[in-house]
Every structure is written in structure tokens, then in C-alpha cells.
TITIDO-320546 format. One record per residue (C-alpha): x, y, z; residue number from 0. Coordinates in nm, 3 decimals, padded with zeros to 5 digits. Layout:
<rs>
        x        y        z  seq
        X        Y        Z  NUM
...
</rs>
This chain:
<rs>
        x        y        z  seq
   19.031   18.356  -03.764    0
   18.736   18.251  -03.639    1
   18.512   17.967  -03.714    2
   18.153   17.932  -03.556    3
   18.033   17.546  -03.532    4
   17.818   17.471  -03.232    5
   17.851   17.129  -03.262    6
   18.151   17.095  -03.438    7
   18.375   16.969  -03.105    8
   18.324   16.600  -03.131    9
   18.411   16.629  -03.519   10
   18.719   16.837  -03.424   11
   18.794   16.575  -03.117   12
   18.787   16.289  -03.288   13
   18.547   16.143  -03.067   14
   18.203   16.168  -03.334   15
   18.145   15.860  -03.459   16
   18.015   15.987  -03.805   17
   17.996   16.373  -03.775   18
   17.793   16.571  -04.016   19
   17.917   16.750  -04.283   20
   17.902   17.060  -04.216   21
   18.106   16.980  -03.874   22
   18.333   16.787  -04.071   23
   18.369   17.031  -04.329   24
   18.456   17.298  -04.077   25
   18.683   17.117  -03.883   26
   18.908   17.019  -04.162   27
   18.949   17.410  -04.219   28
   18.998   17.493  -03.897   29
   19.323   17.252  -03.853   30
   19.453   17.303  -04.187   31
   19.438   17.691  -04.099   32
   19.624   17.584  -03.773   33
   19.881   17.418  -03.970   34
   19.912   17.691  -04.197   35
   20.057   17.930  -03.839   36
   19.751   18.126  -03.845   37
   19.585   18.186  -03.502   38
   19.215   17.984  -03.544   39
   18.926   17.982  -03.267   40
   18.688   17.780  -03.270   41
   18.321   17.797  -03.122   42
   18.114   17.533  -03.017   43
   17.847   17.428  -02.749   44
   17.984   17.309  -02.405   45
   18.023   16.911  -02.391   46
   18.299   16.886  -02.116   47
   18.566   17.036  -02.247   48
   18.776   17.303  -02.086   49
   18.738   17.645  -02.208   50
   19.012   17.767  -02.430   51
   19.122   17.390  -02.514   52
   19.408   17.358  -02.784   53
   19.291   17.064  -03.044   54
   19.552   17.031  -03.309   55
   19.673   17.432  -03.284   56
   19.273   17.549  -03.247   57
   19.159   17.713  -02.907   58
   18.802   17.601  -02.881   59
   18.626   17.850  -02.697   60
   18.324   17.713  -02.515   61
   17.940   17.849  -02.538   62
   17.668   17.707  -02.304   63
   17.507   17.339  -02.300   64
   17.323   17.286  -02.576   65
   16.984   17.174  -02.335   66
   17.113   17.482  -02.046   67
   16.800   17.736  -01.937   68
   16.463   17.703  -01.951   69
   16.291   17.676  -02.296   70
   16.200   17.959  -02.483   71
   16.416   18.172  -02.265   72
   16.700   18.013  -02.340   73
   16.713   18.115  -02.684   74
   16.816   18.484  -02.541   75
   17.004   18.364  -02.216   76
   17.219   18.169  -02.202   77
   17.252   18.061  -02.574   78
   17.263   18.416  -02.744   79
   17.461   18.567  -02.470   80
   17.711   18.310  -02.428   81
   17.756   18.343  -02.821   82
   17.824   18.727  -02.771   83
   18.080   18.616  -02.515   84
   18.263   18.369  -02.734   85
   18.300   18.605  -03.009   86
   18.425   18.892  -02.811   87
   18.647   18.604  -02.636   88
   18.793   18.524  -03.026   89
   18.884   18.863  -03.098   90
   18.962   18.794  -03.467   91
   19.018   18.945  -03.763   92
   18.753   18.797  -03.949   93
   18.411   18.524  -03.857   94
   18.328   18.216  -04.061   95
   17.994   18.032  -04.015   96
   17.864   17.771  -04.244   97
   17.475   17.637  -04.263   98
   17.204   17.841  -04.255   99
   17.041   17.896  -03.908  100
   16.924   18.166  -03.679  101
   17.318   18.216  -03.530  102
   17.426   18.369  -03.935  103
   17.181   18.646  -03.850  104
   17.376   18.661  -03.436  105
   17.718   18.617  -03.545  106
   17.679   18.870  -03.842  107
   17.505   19.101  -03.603  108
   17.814   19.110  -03.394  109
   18.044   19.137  -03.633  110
   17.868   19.430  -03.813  111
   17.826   19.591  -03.497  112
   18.210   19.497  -03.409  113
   18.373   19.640  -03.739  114
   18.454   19.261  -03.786  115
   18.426   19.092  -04.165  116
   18.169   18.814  -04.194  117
   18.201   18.501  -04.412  118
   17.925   18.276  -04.434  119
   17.916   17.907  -04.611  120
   17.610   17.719  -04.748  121
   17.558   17.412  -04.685  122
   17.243   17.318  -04.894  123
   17.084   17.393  -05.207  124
   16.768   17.482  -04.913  125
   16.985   17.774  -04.736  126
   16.960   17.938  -05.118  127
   16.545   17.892  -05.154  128
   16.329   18.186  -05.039  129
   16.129   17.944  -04.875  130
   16.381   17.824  -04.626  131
   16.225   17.501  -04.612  132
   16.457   17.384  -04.356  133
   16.389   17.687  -04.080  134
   16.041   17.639  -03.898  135
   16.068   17.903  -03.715  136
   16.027   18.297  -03.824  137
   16.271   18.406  -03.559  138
   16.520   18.168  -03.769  139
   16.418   18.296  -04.088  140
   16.455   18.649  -04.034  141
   16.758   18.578  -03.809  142
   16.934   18.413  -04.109  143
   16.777   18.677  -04.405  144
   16.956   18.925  -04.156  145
   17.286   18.729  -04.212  146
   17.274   18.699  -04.553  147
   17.245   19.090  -04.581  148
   17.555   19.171  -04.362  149
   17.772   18.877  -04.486  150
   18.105   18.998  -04.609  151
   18.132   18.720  -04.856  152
   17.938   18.429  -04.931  153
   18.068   18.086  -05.037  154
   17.822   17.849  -05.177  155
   17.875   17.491  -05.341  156
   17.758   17.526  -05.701  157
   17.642   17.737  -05.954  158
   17.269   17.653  -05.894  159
   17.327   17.708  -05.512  160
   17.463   18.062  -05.680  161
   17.212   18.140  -05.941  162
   16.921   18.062  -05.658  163
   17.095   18.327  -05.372  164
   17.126   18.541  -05.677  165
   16.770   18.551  -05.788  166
   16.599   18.507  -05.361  167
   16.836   18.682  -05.168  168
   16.989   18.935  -05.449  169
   17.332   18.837  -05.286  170
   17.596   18.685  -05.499  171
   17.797   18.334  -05.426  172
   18.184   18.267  -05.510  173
   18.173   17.932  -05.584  174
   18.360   17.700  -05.406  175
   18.485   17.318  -05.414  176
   18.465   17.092  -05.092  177
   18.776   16.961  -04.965  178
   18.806   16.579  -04.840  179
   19.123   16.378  -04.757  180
   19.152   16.067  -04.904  181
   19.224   15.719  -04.769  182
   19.543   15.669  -04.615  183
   19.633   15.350  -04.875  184
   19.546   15.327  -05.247  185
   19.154   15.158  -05.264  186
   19.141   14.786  -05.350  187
   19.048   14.700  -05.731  188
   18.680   14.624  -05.816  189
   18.730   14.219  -05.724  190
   18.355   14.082  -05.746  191
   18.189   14.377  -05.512  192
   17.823   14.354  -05.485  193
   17.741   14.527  -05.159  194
   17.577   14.854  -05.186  195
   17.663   15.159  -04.905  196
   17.442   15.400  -04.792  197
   17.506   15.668  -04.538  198
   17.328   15.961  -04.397  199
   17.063   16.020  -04.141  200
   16.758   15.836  -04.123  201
   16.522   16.079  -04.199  202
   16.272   16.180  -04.461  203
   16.405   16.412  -04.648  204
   16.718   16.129  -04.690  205
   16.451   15.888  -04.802  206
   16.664   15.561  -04.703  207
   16.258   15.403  -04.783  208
   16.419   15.470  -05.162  209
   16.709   15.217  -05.051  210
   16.498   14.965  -04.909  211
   16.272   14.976  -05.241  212
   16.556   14.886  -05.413  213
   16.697   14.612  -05.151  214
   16.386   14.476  -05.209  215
   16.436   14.447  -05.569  216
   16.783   14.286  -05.560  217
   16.794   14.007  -05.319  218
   17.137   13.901  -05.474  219
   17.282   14.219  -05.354  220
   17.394   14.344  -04.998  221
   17.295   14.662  -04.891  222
   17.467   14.874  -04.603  223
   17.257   15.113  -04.422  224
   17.462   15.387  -04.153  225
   17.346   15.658  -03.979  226
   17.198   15.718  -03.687  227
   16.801   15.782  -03.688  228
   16.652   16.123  -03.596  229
   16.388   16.010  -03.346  230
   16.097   16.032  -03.597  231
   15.823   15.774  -03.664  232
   15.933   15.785  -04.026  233
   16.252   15.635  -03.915  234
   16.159   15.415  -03.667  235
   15.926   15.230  -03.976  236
   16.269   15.214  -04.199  237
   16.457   15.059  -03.936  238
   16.147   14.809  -03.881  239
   16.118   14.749  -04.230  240
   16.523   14.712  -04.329  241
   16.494   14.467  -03.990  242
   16.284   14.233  -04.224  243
   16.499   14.226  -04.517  244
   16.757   13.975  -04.505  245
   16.991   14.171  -04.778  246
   16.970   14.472  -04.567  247
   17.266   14.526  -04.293  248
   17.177   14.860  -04.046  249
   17.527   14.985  -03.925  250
   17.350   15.296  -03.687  251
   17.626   15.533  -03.659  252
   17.970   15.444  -03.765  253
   18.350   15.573  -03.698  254
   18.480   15.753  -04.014  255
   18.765   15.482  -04.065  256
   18.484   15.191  -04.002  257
   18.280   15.380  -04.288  258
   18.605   15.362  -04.525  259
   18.623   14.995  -04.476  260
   18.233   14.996  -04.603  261
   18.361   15.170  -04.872  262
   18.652   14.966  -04.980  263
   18.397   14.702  -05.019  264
   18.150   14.839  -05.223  265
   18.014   14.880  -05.575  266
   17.838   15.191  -05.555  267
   17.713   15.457  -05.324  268
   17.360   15.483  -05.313  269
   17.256   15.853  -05.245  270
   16.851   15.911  -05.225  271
   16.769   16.239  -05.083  272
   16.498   16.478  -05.154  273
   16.730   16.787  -05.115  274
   17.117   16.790  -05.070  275
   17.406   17.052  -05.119  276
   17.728   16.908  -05.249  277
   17.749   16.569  -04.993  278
   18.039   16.471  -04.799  279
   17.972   16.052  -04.890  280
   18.027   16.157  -05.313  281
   18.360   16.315  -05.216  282
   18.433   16.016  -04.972  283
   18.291   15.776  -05.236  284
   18.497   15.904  -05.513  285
   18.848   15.935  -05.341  286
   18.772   15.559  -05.302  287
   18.686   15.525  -05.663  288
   18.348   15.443  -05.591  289
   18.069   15.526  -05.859  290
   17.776   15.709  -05.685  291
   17.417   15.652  -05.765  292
   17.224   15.930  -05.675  293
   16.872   16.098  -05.694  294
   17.017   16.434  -05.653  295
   17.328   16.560  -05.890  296
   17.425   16.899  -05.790  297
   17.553   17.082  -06.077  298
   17.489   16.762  -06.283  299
   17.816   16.717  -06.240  300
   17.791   16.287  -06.207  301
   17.638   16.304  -06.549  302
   17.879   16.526  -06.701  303
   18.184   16.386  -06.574  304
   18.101   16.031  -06.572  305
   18.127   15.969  -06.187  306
   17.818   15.732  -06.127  307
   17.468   15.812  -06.248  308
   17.176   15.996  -06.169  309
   16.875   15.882  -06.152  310
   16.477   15.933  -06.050  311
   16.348   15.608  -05.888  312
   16.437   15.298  -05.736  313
   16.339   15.126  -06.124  314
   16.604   15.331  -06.309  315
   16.847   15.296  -06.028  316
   16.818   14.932  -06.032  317
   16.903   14.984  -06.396  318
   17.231   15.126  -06.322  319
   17.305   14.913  -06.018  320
   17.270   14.619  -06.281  321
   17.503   14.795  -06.524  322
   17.803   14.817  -06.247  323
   17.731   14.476  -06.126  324
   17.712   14.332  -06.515  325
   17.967   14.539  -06.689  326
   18.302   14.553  -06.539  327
   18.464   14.827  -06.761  328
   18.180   15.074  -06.646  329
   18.266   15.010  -06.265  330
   18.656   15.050  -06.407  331
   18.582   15.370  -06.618  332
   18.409   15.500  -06.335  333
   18.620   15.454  -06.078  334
   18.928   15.597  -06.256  335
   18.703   15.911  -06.292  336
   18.608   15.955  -05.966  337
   18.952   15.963  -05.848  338
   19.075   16.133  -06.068  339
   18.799   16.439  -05.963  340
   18.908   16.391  -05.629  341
   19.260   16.451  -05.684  342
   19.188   16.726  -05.920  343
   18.921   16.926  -05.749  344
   18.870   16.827  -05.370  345
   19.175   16.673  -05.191  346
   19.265   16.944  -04.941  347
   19.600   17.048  -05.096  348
   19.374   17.159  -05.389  349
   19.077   17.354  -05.224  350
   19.196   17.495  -04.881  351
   19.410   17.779  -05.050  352
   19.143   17.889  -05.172  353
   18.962   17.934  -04.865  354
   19.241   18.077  -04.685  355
   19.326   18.322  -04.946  356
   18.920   18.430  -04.966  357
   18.933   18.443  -04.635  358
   19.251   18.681  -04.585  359
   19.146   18.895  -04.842  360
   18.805   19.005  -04.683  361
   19.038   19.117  -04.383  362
   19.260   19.291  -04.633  363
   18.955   19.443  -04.771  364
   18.848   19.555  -04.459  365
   19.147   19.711  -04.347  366
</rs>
């Protein structure tokens, strides 16, 4: 098996200090493959490593530097080429790539070409929307539209993530959970938490100015911002605003364990995105018992099941905020219910047969 993550080494290292998810996410399946005896590649951009590396029973096969060539070029040579390298390098019986970008369309390409089975993985309710709001560029776009047409299978993270593939693309989805471990020791009881955690990239379509609105509107309470900023202006003026706010604590980038500390301590996670798949931080969150507060419920599933609320601005989140702060048996009800769904639905043990037996059935299928 091989899995297709350009940037997916430091995750699979250990050496990210707060990976994304998709990295995460496919660096989890790649070692629990491993442990499972099957023979997993992995490809990813050249940061140092040796070619051919072992990492916990996966051979990482290396691609170029992510900055190598000269722009514009580079796209072909060496990015593309080394690609077609690593693949033929692989030589496996079936390709997994998750997130939509321009290498779906290479790696499906290939493996179309190669009389290889495809599987690809979205990662976002915007690698389902015709308008691929996320891909700037048309070479991406048609790159990835010629992925989705020559993928094998696809997996996507909800029904509406299915229904919207169904209706752009005229592909179907097999849904599919997320898996996330949980923390090595049982999570503390509620005690008198009033710190509030929010992780993610500082960027706009994360809208951490959503957090701050609400920081500004609790000075009683303690909010944690991590994540590294993207370079923008946008997040240079949250960082410059959050720097005025004495409730405010900016983390930048954090080690996973460092963020599971953050999370043993607080009352909710605050989630405030424009656009989102299924996140990493509710599954994290949750195996912590943590209640989520979110602008974006995929699936409604935090309203159904009781796992937090959802809400649509910083006034009704402050709302619910106040209601975990006030009412102890919420926070308690909660938080039994979150980890609970956790156990039930995304620890690993629960989701990662899944994968492997989707997985070894398009090879079957394609035998």
C-alpha cells in the first residue's frame, strides 16, 4: 500500500510540532497498516531524510524539495517527475491520497495508466463544491476534476460531504469515520475550568477574529490561542489584536502532547471556521471529554448527539460558554457524551478496519 502525503514526514517523524490533519490523519493509517504486517510506502517531499527510511515499519520514499527548480517550471520538473518516480519506486498494489489538490489528478493519472487502483480521501466539505474554492489555480482544478473521475473509490467524511460529490462531481462517497487515539491517562474531572482552547491556523477562513470577539466579551475567562499564522496581513492584525487583550494567551505552534495538557485544562473548545470537514481538535476535544463550541457542525452531529453546541456568532456562543461555565451538569452531561462518541466511533481500534478492509478490497476488485 501506498499512501501519498507530501508533507506528511514531520507528522510521521514525530518531529511537527502540531501537524495538520490531513498529515496526521494519514500518518496514523500508515503505521497502523504497518502494524497490521502489510508492506506501506509512504511519499512525501524531501526534508533530509534518507530515501527509503523505515519510520515505525513505513519506507518513506522521498520526492524533491518542496522550494527545488525554478518557478513555474518546477511544477513539471522536478515536482511532477519526481512524483512519477516515487510511485513507480512504491510498486503497490493499490494508491491512497487524501485532500484535494492538483497531485489527485497526477497520482490517479499514474495509476490509471499503471493498471494500479486509486483511493482518494476528502478532507473538506470544499474538495466536494464545484467551485473548488480552495484551488486558485485552473491547472489544480482540472488536475483534481481529473482525479475524481479515475478514483477507484472515494472516502469522504459525512453525508453532506457525500450528497455534495454526488450532485457536483456525479461520483459517489462511502462514508467514513476519522480515527484519533486518545490520551494516554483518563482526563481530569471538570474542577472549576474556565479557560477556553482554540487551535488551528491563523487564517481567515479559521476566523480566530470570532475568538477574540468573544475574549473580548468575557474578561473573566482565559482564552488559549495555537497555531501557527499563515503569513497573511489578516493574521498578523489577530496576533496584534489578541497581543492587547489581557485574557488572551497566543501559544504559536504547539507539540501534540503540550496541546493535550491545554486540553486537560479546559472548558470548551472553541471552533470558528468559515468552512471545515470533520476537524481533528472535535475528535481530540472529545476523547478528552471536552464540549466543543463550534460555528461549523458537520453532519449536525454536536446538536444531535449532545457533544457541545453549535452556534452562529460570538453573542450566541457567549450564550453557551456561560451555560458550561454556570451549569455544571451540562459540562458533566457533555463530557460523558463526548467520550463516549470517541470510544464508540473514532478511537483507532474502531475505524482503521474499516479502512484497511476498503482498501484491500479495491485490490481484490481489481484483480
Amino acid at each position: 500500500m501506498c499512501l501519498v502525503s507530501h508533507y506528511a514526514f514531520a507528522s510521521l517523524s514525530g518531529t511537527a510540532r502540531r501537524p495538520g490533519g490531513v498529515e496526521r490523519q494519514t500518518s496514523l493509517l500508515a503505521r497502523w497498516l504497518a502494524g497490521r504486517g502489510h508492506r506501506v510506502s509512504m511519499i512525501t517531499w524531501d526534508e533530509g531524510q534518507p530515501d527509503g527510511i523505515r519510520i515505525d515499519g513505513v519506507r518513506v520514499l522521498r520526492l524533491c524539495r518542496e522550494n527545488e527548480g525554478w518557478p513555474v517550471v518546477r511544477f513539471v520538473h522536478p515536482r511532477w517527475t519526481s512524483l512519477l518516480q516515487a510511485l513507480r519506486a512504491a510498486d503497490a498494489d493499490v494508491y491512497y491520497q487524501n485532500c484535494a489538490e492538483c497531485v489527485t489528478g497526477q497520482v490517479a493519472l499514474w495509476c490509471r495508466a499503471n493498471r494500479r487502483p486509486f483511493v482518494y480521501s476528502a478532507a473538506s466539505d470544499a474538495d466536494c463544491d464545484a467551485r473548488l474554492p480552495l484551488m486558485p489555480h485552473a491547472r489544480e482544478r482540472v488536475l483534481y476534476r481529473a482525479g475524481l473521475r479515475r478514483a477507484d473509490r472515494i472516502i469522504v467524511q459525512t453525508r453532506a460531504q457525500r450528497e455534495m460529490l454526488r450532485a457536483n462531481f456525479g461520483r459517489d462517497g462511502i462514508v467514513m469515520p476519522l480515527p484519533c487515539p486518545g490520551p494516554m491517562a483518563p482526563p481530569p474531572g471538570r474542577a472549576a475550568r474556565r479557560r477556553l482552547l482554540w487551535v488551528g491556523r491563523i487564517c481567515e477562513v479559521k476566523r480566530p477574529d470570532r475568538l477574540l470577539d468573544l475574549a473580548e466579551r468575557c474578561p473573566d475567562l482565559v482564552f488559549d490561542l495555537v497555531g501557527p499564522p499563515d503569513g497573511s496581513a489578516y493574521a498578523a492584525g489577530v496576533l496584534a489584536r489578541a497581543g492587547r487583550l489581557t485574557n488572551v494567551r497566543v501559544h504559536g505552534g504547539l507539540e501534540r502532547a503540550r496541546i493535550f495538557e491545554l486540553l486537560a485544562e479546559a472548558l470548551c473548545l472553541c471552533a470558528t471556521s468559515e468552512i471545515e470537514g470533520f476537524p481533528n481538535t472535535f475528535l481530540e476535544a472529545w476523547s478528552h471529554g471536552v464540549p466543543v463550541v463550534t460555528t461549523v457542525d458537520p453532519d449536525r452531529t454536536i446538536a444531535r448527539e449532545e457533544l457541545g453546541f453549535a452556534v452562529g456568532d460570538a453573542c450566541e456562543m457567549e450564550r453557551c460558554v456561560r451555560r458550561l461555565v454556570d451549569e455544571p451538569a451540562t459540562w458533566e452531561r457533555i463530557s460523558r457524551k463526548a467520550e463516549e462518541r470517541h470510544r464508540r466511533v473514532h478511537a483507532p481500534d474502531a475505524v482503521m478496519p474499516r479502512f484497511e478492509a476498503l482498501l484491500a478490497g479495491v485490490v481484490s476488485g481489481a484483480s
